[in-house]
MMTF fields as JSON, N, C-alpha, C and O atoms, coordinates in Angstrom:
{
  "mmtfVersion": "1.0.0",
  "mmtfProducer": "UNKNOWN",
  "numBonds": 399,
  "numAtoms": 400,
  "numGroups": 100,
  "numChains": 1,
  "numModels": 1,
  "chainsPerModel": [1],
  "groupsPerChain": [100],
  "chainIdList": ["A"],
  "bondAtomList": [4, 2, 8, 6, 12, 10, 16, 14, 20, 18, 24, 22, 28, 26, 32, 30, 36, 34, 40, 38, 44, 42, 48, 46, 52, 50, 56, 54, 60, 58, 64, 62, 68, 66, 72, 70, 76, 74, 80, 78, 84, 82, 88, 86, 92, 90, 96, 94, 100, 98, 104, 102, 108, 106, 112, 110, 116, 114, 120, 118, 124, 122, 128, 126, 132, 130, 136, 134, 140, 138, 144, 142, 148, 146, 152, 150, 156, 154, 160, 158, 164, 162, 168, 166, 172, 170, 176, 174, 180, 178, 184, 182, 188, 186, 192, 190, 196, 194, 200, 198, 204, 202, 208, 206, 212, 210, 216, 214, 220, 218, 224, 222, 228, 226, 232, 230, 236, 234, 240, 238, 244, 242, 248, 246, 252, 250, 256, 254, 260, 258, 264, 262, 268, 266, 272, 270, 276, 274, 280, 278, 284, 282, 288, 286, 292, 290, 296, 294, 300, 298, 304, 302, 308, 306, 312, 310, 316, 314, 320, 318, 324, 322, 328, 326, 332, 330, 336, 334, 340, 338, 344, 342, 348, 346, 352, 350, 356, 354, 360, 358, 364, 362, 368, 366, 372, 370, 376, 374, 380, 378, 384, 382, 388, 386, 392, 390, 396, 394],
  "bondOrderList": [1, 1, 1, 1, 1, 1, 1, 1, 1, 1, 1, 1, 1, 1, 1, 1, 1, 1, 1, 1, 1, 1, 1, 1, 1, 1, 1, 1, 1, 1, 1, 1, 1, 1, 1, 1, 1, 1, 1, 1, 1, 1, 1, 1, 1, 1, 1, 1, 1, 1, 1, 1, 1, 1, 1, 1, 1, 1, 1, 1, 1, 1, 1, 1, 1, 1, 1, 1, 1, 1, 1, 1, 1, 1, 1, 1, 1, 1, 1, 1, 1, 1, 1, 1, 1, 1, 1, 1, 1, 1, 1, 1, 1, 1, 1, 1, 1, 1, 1],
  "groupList": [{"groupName": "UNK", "atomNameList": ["N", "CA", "C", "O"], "elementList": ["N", "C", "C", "O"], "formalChargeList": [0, 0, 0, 0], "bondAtomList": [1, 0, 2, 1, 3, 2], "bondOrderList": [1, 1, 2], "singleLetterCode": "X", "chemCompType": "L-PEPTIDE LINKING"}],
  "groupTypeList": [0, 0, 0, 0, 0, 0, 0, 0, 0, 0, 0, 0, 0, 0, 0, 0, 0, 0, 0, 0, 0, 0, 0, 0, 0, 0, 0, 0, 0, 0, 0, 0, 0, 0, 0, 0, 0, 0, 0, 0, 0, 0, 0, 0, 0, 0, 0, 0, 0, 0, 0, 0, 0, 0, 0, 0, 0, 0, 0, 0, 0, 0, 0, 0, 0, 0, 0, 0, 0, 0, 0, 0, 0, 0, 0, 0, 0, 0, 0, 0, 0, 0, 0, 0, 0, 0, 0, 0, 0, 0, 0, 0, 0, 0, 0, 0, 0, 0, 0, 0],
  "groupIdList": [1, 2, 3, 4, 5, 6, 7, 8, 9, 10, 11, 12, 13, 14, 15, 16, 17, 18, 19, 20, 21, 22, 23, 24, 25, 26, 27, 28, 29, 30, 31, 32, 33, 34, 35, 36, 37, 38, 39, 40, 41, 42, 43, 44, 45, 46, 47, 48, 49, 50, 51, 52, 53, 54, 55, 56, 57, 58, 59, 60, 61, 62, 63, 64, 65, 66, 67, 68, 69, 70, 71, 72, 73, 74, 75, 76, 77, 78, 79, 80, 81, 82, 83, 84, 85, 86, 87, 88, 89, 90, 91, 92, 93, 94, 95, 96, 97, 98, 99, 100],
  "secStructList": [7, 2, 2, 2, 2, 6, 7, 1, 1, 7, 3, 3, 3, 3, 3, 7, 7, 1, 7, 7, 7, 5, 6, 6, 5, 7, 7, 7, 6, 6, 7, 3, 3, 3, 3, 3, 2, 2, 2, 2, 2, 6, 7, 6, 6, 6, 1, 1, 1, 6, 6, 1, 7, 7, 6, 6, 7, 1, 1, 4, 4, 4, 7, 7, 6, 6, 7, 1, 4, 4, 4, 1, 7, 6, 6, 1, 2, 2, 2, 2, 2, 2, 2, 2, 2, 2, 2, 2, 2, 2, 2, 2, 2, 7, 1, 7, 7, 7, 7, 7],
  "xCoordList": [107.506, 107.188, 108.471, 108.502, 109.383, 110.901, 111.291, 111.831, 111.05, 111.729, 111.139, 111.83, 110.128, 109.036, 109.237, 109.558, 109.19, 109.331, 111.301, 111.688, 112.06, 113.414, 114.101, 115.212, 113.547, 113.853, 115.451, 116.047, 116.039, 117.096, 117.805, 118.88, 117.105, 117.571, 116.61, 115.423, 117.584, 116.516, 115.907, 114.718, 116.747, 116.036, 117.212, 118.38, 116.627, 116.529, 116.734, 116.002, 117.667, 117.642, 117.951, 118.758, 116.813, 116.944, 116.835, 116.382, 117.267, 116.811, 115.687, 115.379, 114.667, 113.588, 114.134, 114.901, 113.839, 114.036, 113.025, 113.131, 111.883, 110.694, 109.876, 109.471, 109.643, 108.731, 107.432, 106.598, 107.75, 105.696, 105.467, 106.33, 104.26, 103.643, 103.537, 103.328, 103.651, 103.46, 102.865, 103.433, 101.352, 100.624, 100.58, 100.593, 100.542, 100.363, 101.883, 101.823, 102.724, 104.271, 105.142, 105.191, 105.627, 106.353, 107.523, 108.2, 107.794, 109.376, 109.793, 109.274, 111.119, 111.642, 112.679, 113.339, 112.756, 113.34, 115.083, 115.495, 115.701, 117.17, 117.017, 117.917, 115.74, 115.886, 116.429, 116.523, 116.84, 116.882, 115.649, 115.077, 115.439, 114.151, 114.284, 114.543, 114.075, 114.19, 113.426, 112.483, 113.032, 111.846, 112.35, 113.031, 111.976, 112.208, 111.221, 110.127, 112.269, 111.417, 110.806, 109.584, 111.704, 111.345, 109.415, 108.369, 109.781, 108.027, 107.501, 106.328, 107.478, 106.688, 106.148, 105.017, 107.25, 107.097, 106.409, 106.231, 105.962, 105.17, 103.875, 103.283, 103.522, 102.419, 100.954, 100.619, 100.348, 99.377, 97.873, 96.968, 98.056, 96.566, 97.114, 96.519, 97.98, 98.564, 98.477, 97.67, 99.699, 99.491, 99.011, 99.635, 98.081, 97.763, 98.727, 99.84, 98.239, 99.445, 100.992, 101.664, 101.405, 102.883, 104.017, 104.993, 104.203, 104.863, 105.346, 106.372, 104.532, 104.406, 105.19, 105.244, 105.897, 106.36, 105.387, 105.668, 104.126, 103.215, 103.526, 102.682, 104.665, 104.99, 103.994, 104.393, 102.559, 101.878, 101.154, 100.052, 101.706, 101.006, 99.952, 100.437, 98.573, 98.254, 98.933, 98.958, 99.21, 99.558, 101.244, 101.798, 101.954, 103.362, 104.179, 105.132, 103.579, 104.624, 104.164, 104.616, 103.145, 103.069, 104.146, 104.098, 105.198, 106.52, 106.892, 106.158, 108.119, 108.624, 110.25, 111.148, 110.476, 112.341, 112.494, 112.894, 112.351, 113.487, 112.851, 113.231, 112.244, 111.967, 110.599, 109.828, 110.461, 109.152, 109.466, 110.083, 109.048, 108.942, 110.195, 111.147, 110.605, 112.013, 113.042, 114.186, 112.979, 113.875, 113.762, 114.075, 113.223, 113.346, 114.66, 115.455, 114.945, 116.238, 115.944, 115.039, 117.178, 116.791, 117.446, 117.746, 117.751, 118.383, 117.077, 117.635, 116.064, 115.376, 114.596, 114.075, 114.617, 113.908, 114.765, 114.224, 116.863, 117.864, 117.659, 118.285, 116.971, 117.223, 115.786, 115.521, 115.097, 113.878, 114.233, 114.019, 115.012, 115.004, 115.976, 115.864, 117.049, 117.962, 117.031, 117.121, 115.922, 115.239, 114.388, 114.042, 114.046, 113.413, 114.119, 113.755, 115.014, 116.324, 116.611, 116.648, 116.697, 117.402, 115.949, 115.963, 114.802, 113.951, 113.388, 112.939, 113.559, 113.298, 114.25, 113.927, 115.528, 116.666, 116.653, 117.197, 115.902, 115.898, 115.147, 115.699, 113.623, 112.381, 112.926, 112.434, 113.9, 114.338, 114.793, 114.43, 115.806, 117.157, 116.31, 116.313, 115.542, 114.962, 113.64, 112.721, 113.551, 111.621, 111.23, 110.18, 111.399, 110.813, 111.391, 112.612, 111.181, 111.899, 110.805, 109.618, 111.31, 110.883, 111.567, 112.771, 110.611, 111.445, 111.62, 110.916, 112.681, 113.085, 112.946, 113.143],
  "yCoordList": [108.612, 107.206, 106.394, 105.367, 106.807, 106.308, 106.557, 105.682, 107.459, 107.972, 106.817, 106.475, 106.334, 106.152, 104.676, 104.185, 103.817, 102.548, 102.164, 100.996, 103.063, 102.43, 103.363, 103.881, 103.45, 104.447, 104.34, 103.278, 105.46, 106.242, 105.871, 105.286, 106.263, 105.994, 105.136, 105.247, 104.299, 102.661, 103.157, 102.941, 103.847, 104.188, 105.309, 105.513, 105.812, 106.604, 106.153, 105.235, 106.685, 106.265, 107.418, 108.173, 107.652, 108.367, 107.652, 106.51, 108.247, 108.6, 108.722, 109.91, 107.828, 108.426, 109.699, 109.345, 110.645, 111.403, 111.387, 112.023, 110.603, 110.771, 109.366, 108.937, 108.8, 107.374, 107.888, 108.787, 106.712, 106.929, 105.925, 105.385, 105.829, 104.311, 104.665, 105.84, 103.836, 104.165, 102.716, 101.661, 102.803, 101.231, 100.406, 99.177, 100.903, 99.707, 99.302, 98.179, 99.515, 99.373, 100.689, 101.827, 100.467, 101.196, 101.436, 100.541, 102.993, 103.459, 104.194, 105.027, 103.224, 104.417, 105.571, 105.627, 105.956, 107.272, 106.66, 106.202, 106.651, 106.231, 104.964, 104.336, 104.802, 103.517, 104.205, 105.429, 103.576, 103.708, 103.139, 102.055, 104.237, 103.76, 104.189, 105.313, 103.174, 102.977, 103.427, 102.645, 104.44, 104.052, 103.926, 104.734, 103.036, 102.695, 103.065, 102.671, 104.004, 104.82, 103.707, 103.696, 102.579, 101.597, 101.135, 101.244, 100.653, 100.266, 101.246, 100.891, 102.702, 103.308, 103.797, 104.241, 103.64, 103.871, 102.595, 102.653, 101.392, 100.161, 99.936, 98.856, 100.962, 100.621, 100.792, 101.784, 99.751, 99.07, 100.24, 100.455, 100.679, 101.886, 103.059, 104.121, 103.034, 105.066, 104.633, 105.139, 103.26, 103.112, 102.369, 101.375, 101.938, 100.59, 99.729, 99.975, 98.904, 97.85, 98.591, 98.939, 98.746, 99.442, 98.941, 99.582, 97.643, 96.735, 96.883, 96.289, 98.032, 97.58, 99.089, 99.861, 99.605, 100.267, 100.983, 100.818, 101.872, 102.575, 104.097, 104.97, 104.404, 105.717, 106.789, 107.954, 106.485, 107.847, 107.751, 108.298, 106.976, 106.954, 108.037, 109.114, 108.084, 109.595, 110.566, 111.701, 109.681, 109.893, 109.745, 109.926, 109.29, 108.966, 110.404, 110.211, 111.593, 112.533, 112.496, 113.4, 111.432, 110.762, 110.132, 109.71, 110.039, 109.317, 109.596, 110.304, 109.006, 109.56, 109.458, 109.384, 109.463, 109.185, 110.021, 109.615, 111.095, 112.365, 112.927, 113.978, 112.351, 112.618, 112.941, 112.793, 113.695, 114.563, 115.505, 115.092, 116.698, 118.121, 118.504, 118.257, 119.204, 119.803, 118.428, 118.814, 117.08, 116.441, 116.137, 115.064, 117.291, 116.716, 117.009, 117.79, 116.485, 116.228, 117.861, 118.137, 118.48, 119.767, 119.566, 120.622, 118.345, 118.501, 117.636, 116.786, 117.504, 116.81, 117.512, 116.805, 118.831, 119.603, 119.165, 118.957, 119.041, 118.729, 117.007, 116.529, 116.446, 114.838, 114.838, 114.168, 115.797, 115.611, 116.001, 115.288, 117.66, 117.718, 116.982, 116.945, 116.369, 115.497, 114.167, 113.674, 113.481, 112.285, 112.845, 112.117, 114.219, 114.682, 114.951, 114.673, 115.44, 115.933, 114.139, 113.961, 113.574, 111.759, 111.395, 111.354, 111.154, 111.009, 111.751, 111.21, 112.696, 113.321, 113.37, 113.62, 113.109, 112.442, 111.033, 110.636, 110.073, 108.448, 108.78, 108.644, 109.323, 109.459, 109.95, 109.588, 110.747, 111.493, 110.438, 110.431, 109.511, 108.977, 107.693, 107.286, 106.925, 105.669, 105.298, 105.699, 104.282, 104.109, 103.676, 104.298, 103.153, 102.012, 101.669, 101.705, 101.448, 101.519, 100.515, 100.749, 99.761, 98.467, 98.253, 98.366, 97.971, 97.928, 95.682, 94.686, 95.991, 94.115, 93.851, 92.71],
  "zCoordList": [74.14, 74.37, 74.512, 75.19, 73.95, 73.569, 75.173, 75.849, 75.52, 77.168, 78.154, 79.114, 77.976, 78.795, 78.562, 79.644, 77.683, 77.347, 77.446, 77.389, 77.559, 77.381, 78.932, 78.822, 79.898, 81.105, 80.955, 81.139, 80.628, 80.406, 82.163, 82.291, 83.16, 84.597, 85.632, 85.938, 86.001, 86.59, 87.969, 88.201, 88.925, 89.814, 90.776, 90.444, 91.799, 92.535, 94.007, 94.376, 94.952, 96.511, 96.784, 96.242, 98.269, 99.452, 100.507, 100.433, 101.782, 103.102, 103.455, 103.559, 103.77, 104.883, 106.069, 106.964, 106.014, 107.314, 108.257, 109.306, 107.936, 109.387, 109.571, 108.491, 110.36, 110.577, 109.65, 109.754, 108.588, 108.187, 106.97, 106.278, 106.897, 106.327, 104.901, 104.6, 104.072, 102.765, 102.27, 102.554, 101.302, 101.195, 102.59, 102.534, 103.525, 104.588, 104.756, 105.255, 104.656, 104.795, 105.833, 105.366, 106.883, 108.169, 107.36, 106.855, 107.226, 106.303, 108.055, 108.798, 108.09, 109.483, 109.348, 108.311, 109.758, 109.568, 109.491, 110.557, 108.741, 108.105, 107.075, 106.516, 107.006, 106.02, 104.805, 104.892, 103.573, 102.0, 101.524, 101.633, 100.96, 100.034, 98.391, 97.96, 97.75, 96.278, 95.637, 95.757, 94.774, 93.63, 92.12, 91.489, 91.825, 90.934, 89.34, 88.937, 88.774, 87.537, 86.756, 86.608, 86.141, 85.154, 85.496, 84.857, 86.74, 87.127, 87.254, 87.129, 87.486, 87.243, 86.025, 85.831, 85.087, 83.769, 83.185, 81.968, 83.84, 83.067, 84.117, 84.137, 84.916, 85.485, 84.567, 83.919, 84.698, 84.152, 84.329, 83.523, 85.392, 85.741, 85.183, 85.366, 84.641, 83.889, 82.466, 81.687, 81.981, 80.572, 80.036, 80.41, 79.164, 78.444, 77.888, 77.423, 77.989, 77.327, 77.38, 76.409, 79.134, 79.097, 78.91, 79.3, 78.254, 77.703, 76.796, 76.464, 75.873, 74.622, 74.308, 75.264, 72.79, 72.458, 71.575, 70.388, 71.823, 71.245, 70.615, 70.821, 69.891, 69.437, 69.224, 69.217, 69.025, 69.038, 70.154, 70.204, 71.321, 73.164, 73.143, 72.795, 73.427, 73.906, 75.571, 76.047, 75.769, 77.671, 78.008, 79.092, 76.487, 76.674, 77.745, 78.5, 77.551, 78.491, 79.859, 80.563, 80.577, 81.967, 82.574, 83.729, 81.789, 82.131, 83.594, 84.284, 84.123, 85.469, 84.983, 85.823, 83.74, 83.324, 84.068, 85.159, 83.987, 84.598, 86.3, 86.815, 86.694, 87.937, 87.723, 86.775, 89.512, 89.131, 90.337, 91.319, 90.229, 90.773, 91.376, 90.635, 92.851, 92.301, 92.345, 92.584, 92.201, 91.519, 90.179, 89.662, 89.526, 88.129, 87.343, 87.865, 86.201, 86.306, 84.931, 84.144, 85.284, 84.628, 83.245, 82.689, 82.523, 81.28, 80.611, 79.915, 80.526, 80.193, 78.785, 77.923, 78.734, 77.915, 76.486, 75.401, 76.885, 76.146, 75.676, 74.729, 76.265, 75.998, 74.96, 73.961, 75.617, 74.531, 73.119, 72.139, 73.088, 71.824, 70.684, 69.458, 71.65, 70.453, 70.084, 68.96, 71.317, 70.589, 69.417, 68.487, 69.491, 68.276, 67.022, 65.88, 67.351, 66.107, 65.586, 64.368, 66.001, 65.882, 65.105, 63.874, 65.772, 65.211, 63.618, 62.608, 63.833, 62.137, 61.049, 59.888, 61.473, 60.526, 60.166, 59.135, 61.181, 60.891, 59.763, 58.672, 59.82, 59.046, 57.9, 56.831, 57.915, 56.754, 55.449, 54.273, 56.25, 55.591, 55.393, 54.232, 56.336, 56.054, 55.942, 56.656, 54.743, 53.925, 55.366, 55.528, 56.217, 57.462, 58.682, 58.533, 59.478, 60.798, 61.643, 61.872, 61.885, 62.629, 64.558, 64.786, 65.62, 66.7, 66.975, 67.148, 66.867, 67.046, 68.32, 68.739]
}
């Protein structure tokens, strides 16, 4: 949820290589096209209230931080397990943990 609510990487640019429509929108072949992880990571039809910082998310590994398919970013399995290692030492060392 931590990945997903604080996107680690804002966005992404390619190359169109071929003329074609995406939503009713003409992408031509050399444009740059952006996507941007952050809004995908706060879209409203995947998460509930995606605003919000929900630590036991049911759907939190729907994320797009690290890409998706062969651009996924291959250290991601590594970013997961230190937020876990970080996470069970906070829990360890402190009564409460509050997000400001």
């Amino acid at each position: 949820e931590i990945i997903r609510w604080q996107t680690p990487l804002a966005y992404m640019r390619r190359i169109a290589t071929r003329d074609t429509v995406l939503n009713g929108q003409l992408i031509r072949k050399g444009d740059k096209v952006i996507m941007w992880y952050a809004s995908g990571n706060r879209d409203e039809n995947v998460f509930e209230r995606p605003d919000d910082l929900i630590i036991d998310r049911s759907n939190a590994r729907s994320h797009l931080s690290f890409g998706f398919g062969v651009h996924r970013c291959m250290g991601n399995r590594l970013a997961e397990l230190q937020l876990r290692i970080l996470w069970e030492e906070l829990i360890e060392r402190f009564e409460a943990i509050s997000v400001l």
